[in-house]
N, C-alpha and C positions, 0 to 999 in steps of 0.2 A: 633202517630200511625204508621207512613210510618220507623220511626225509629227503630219500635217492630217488624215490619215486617220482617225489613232488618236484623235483630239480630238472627230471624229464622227460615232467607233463609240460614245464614250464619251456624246457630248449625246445621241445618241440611248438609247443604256442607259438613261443618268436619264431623261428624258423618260419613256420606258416604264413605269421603275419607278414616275414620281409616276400615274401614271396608275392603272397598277395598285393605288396605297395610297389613291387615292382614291374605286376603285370600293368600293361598298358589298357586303359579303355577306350573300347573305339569310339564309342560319343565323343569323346574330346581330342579326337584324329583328325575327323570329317563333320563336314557340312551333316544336318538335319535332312537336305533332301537324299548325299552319297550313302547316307546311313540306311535311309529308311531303302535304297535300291540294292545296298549289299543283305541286307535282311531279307532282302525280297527273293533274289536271284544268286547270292555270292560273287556279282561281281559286277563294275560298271564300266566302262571301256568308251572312248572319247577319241576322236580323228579330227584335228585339226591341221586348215594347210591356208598360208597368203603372211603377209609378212610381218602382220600385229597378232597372229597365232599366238598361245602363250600355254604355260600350264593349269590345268583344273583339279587334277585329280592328286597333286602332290598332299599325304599325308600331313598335319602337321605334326612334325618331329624335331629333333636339334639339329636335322640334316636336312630340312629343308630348304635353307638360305644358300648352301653350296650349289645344289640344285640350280638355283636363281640364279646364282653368280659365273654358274659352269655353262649358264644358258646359249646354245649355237648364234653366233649372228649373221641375219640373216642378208643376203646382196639382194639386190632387185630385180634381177633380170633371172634369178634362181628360181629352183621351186624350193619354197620353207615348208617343212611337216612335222606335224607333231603327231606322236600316235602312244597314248597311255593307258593304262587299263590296271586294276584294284582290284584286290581279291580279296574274300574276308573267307580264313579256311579253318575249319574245325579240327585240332591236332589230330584227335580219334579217324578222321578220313586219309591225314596222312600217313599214318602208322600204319592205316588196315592197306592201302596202295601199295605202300613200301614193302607189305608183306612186313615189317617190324618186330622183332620181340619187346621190344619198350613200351612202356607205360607212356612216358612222356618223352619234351626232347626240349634243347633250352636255345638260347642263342646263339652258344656256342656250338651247337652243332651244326645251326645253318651258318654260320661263320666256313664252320668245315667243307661242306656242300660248295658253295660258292667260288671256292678255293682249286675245288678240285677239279678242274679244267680235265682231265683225261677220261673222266667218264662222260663230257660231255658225248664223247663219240662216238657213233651211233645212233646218236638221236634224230626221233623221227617229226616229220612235219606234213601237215596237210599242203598239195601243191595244188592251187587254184588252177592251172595254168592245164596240167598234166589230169586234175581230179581222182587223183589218188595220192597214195600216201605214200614218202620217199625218204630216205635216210637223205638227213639236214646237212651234219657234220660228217665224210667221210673218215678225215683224221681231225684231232682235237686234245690238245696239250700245253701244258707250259711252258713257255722257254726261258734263258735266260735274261733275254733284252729285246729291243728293240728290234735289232736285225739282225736277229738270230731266228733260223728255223728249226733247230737241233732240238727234238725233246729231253728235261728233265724231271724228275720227279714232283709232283705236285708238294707246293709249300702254304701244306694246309690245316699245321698244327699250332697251336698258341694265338694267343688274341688277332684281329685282324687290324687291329685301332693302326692307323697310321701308313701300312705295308703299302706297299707299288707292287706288283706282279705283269708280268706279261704273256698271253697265251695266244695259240696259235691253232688256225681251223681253215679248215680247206669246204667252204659252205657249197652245196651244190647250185647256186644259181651265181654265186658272188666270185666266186674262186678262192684262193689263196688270200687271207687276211688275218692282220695280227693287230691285238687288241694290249694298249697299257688301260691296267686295271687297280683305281686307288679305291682304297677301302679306309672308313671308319666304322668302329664297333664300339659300345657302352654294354652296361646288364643289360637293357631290352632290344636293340635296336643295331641291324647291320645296316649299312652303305656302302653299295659297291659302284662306281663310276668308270664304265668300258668304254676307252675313244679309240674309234679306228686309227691307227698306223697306216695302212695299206688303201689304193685308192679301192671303191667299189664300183662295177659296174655288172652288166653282161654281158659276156662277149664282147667285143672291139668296143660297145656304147661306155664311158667310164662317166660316172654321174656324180658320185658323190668320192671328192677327196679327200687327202690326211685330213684328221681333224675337223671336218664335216658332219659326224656322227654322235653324237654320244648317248649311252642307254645309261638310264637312272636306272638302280635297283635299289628298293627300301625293303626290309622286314622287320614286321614290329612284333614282339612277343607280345599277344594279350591275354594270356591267362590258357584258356582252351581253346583259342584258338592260336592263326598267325594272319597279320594284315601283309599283302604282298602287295607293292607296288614297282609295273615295269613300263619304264615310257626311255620310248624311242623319239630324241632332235635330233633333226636333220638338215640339212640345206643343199641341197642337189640341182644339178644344172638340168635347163627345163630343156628336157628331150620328146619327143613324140611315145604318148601316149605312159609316162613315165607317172603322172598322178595315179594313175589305177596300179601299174606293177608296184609302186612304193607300199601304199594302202595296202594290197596282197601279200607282199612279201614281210612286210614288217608286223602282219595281222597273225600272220601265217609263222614266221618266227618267235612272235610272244608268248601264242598259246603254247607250241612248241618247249619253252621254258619252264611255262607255267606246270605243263601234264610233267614234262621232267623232273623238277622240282618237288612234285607229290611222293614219290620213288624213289627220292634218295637216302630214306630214314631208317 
């Protein structure tokens, strides 16, 4: 008996301990000064726009170098923008958001979330423009390819390492746009990589084309909390008065992910 005991004081130790070696520390994510302004506020947020614009706020992780390499390039006569923004979130706030019955939640759950493209819709966004608050995505799904509008099922079970997906959203300022979305996942760390399909604009103005876009999404298991990383590259053709509606719009759709993202535990 004292010997069965002692077998599962012991699995349980290790158990603990892998756990523990697999949360991430955010000191050795970010810079000394990202660190000491996400301890401060939970979050640092960064607008960059001209043609040497670059990343700041990229965690480092084993997804960072794709990042780099996935980087927009930028024409000259464009407007280039970068707009990113870092969240450092306490699991217990996202749980109490989500209204949750869980104690905790791992990578593989936000593997899950991310996946699941049909709940995006519905969601809500502050409109700079309008100042008030408007549903974002009126429809929001995955489809099967490319140029396909047809919804099916979200494909949002089992690791995400490697997968392509494609989803589809009808944004209320953008219109009709469909996103391929590649993903890596390890135990601590998702990567999700959204490039527009579809051109974006408003109305007759069309600004930014296929493959002119792409939003980084990083999430880093650290233990109690989660590091959240979303930055939007861009390269848009320079239309009148189009640096303030990008800055709004894409300021205006982060947070938008971010409050979503609290919610879906």
């Amino acid at each position: 008996m004292r010997k069965t005991k002692f077998l599962q004081i012991c699995l349980i130790f290790c158990v603990c301990l892998n756990v523990f070696a697999q949360a991430k520390d955010v000191k050795s994510l970010v810079s000394a000064e990202i660190f000491d302004e996400l301890q401060k506020n939970g979050f640092v947020k960064k607008i960059h726009a001209g043609q040497d614009s670059d990343y700041e706020l990229l965690p480092l992780c084993e997804y960072k170098e794709i990042c780099l390499q996935n980087k927009i390039a930028k024409e000259e006569k464009n407007f280039p923008f970068i707009y990113e923004s870092l969240f450092l979130i306490p699991k217990a706030e996202i749980l109490e958001k989500s209204n949750s019955a869980k104690q905790t939640f791992n990578i593989e759950d936000v593997s899950t979330v991310f996946r699941s493209f049909s709940k995006m819709q519905g969601m809500k966004y502050f409109s700079t423009t309008r100042k008030k608050e408007k549903i974002l995505y009126e429809k929001a799904y995955t489809i099967a390819n490319e140029t396909s509008s047809e919804k099916i099922s979200d494909k949002n079970t089992g690791n995400a390492d490697g997968k392509v997906l494609f989803c589809y959203q009808e944004d209320a300022s953008f219109g009709v746009c469909r996103y391929k979305v590649e993903y890596k996942q390890n135990q601590d760390t998702l990567f999700a990589l959204f490039s527009n399909i579809d051109t974006l604009g408003i109305g007759p103005f069309k600004a930014i084309f296929p493959g002119k876009m792409k939003i980084n999404t990083i999430v880093i298991d650290c233990g109690d909390s989660i590091l959240l990383y979303l930055g939007t590259d861009a390269d848009s053709k320079k239309l009148p008065g189009i640096k303030g509606q990008l800055e709004d719009s894409f300021s205006s759709r982060m947070d938008a992910i971010y409050k979503w993202f609290l919610t879906q535990f």
